[in-house]
C-alpha positions in Angstrom: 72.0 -55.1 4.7 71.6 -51.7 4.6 69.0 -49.5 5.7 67.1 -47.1 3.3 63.6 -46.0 4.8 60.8 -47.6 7.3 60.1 -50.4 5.2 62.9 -51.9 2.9 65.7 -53.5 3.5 68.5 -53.2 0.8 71.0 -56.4 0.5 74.0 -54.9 -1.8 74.1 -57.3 -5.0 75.6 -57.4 -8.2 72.7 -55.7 -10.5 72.4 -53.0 -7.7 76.5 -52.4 -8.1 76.0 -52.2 -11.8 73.0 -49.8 -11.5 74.9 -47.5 -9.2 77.7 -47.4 -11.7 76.2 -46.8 -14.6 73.8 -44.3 -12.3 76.9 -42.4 -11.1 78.2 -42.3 -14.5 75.5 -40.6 -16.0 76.1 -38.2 -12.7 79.5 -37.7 -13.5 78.6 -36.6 -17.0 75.9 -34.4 -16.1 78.2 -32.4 -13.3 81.1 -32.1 -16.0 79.6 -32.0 -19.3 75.9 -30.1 -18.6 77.2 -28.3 -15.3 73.6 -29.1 -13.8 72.3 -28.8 -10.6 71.6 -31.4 -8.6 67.9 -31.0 -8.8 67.9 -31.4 -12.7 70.7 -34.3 -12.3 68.3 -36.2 -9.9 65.0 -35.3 -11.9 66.5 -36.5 -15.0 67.9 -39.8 -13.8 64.1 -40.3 -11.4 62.5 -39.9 -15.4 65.3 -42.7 -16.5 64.6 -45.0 -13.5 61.2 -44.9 -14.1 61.5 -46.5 -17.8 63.3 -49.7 -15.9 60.9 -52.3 -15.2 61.8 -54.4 -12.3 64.4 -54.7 -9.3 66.5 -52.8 -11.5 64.0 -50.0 -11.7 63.7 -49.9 -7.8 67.2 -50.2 -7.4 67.7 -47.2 -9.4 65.4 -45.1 -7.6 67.3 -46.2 -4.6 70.5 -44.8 -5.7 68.9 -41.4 -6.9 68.3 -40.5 -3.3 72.3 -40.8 -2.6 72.9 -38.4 -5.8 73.9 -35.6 -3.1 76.2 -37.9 -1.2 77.2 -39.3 -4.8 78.4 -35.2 -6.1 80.3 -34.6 -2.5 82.4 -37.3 -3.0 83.0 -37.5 -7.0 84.3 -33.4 -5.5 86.4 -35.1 -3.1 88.0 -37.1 -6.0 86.1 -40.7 -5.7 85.3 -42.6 -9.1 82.4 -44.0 -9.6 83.2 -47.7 -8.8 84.5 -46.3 -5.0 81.3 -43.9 -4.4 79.2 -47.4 -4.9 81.1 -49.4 -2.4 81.0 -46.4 0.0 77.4 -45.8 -0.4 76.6 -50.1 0.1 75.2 -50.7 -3.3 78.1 -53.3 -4.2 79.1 -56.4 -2.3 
């Protein structure tokens, strides 16, 4: 398990790998196609998280406080799929 804050414990599973992906994909995107900031990157994927219901919708938030770590290694050339082993949100 993996560490996130004082009070949850985060076991990496397979919705929490498919939620980083398609998180860091949308990341991805937003640095090559939009040229945002991270700011508005992790504002406008918080407003997307929030419309999950669920785990998933926790899970999400989760990943949107890596989004720094997420943009420092997509620069060092990581895809998507590596960056979410890397960070511990797939098995």
């Amino acid at each position: 398990a993996i560490f996130i804050d004082m009070d949850t414990t985060f076991t990496p599973n397979i919705t929490a790998c498919d939620t980083c992906e398609f998180v860091g994909h949308m990341v991805k995107h937003e640095i090559d196609v939009g040229n945002n900031t991270i700011s508005n990157i992790t504002h406008f994927i918080q407003d997307i998280c929030q419309e999950i219901k669920g785990p998933g919708g926790i899970e999400c938030m989760m990943i949107v406080k890596t989004i720094r770590n997420m943009t420092s290694l997509f620069d060092q050339g990581f895809n998507t799929t590596q960056i979410c082993h890397k960070l511990g949100f797939c098995p």
